[in-house]
Residue, then its C-alpha position, 0 to 999 in steps of 0.5 A: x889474097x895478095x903474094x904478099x900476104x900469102x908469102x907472111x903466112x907461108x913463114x910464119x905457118x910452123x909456129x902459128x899455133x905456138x903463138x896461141x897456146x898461152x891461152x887455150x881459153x881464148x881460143x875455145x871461147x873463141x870457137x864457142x862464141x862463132x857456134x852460137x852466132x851461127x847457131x850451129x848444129x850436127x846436121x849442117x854443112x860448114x866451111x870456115x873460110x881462111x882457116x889457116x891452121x885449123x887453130x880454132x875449127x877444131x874446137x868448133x868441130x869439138x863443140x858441134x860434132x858435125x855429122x859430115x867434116x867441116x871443111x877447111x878452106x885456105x890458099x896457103x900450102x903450109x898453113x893447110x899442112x897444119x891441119x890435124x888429119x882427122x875425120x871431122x876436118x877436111x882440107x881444101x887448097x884454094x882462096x875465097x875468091x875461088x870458091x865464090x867465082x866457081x874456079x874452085x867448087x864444092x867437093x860433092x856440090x853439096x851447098x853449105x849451110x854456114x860459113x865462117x870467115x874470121x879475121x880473113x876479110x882484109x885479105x880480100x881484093x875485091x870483098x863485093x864480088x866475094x862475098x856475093x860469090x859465097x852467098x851463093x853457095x848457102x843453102x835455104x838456110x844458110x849463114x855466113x858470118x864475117x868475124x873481123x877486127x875493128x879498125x881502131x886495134x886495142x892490142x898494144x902493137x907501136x904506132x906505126x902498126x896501127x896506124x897501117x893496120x887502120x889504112x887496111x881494115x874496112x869498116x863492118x858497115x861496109x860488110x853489112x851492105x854488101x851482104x844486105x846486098x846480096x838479099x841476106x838479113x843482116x846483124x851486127x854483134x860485138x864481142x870482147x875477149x880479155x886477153x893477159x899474157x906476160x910482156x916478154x911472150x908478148x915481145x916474141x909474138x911481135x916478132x913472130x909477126x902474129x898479126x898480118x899487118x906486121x909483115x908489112x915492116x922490115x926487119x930493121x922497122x920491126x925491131x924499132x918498133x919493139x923497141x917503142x913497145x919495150x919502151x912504152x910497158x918497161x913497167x908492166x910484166x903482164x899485159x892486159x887488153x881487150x880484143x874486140x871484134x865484130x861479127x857479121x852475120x847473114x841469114x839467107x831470106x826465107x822463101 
């Protein structure tokens, strides 16, 4: 993760979770969708990768009830300080990029049996020497799931939001071969979460910057942007859209 990106999430980690809670359906829906494609149980060793708050491992951690505490994996101070102190989640300081290079280990070494990456994998530089990294830490059975937007992004930002969103987002085939790569047994879904929230709420998530690629605009440029969404949906109290994502799944091979 950039400077950059980590100084976004540095300002915007307090009120992270407020942006959500228009809609706590989504989010436990969201954490139910993520269990099954993993087929998560009690019995496994988890890590949800770029976990920032903790918004939705705490729902996954509600619906597994996990017999040790899933880890929580992020490289921004604030964001981890979000995190709620309970016995099932477990904070750890550091990037992806350090746990797959070894700079950071396993607590205990144990090796895991999922990992989650949501949303998280356009942050990453170099996402192949990552995500072969992380693959080697799965046990026998393990699974790792990239969940990640699609290029072409369905929520109503302005223009010049998806048009830079495009420039950053990789394509999920390009998530597919690098795990295929790394010897895992690959699978592609595609999920769809309709998302309706009043347009004024709307208005303060944009400039609450609840997407990443907003912090790549100044002030001046954010606020001529909302205006070109005030503009577009003056007629349109509620606003609807889908959320679509693809989630990547890999399974480790058996021996």
């Amino acid at each position: 993760m950039s400077d950059r990106i980590a100084e976004h999430y540095e300002s915007v980690a307090a009120g992270y979770d407020d942006q959500w809670d228009y809609d706590p359906e989504y989010v436990r829906g969201f954490a139910q969708a993520i269990v099954g494609a993993l087929r998560l149980g009690g019995s496994d060793a988890i890590a949800d990768i770029g976990c920032g708050t903790g918004l939705y491992t705490r729902r996954l951690c509600e619906e597994v009830r996990p017999e040790r505490p899933v880890l929580c994996v992020d490289p921004v101070p604030a964001m981890l300080d979000q995190l709620p102190r309970v016995p099932g989640l477990r904070p750890l300081l550091a990037g992806a990029e350090d746990l797959a290079s070894g700079r950071v280990g396993l607590p205990d070494g144990v090796p895991l049996d999922a990992i989650v990456l949501k949303e998280s994998i356009h942050h990453l530089a170099d996402r192949r020497a990552t995500l072969q990294g992380l693959v080697g830490l799965l046990s026998r059975h393990g699974r790792l799931l990239v969940v990640m937007l699609p290029r072409t992004l369905h929520h109503p930002l302005f223009q010049d939001a998806h048009e830079r969103f495009r420039e950053l987002q990789p394509e999920p085939q390009e998530i597919v071969d690098v795990l295929a790569e790394a010897g895992l047994r690959t699978s592609v879904n595609h999920r769809t979460f309709h998302t309706t929230i009043d347009r004024e709420r709307y208005v303060h998530l944009l400039e609450s910057r609840y997407l990443s690629v907003l912090g790549e605009f100044s002030e001046d440029e954010l606020q001529a942007g909302i205006a070109q969404f005030r503009h577009a949906y003056r007629d349109e109290p509620v606003i609807r859209f889908d959320d679509h994502f693809a989630f990547v799944t890999g399974w480790v091979r058996p021996r």
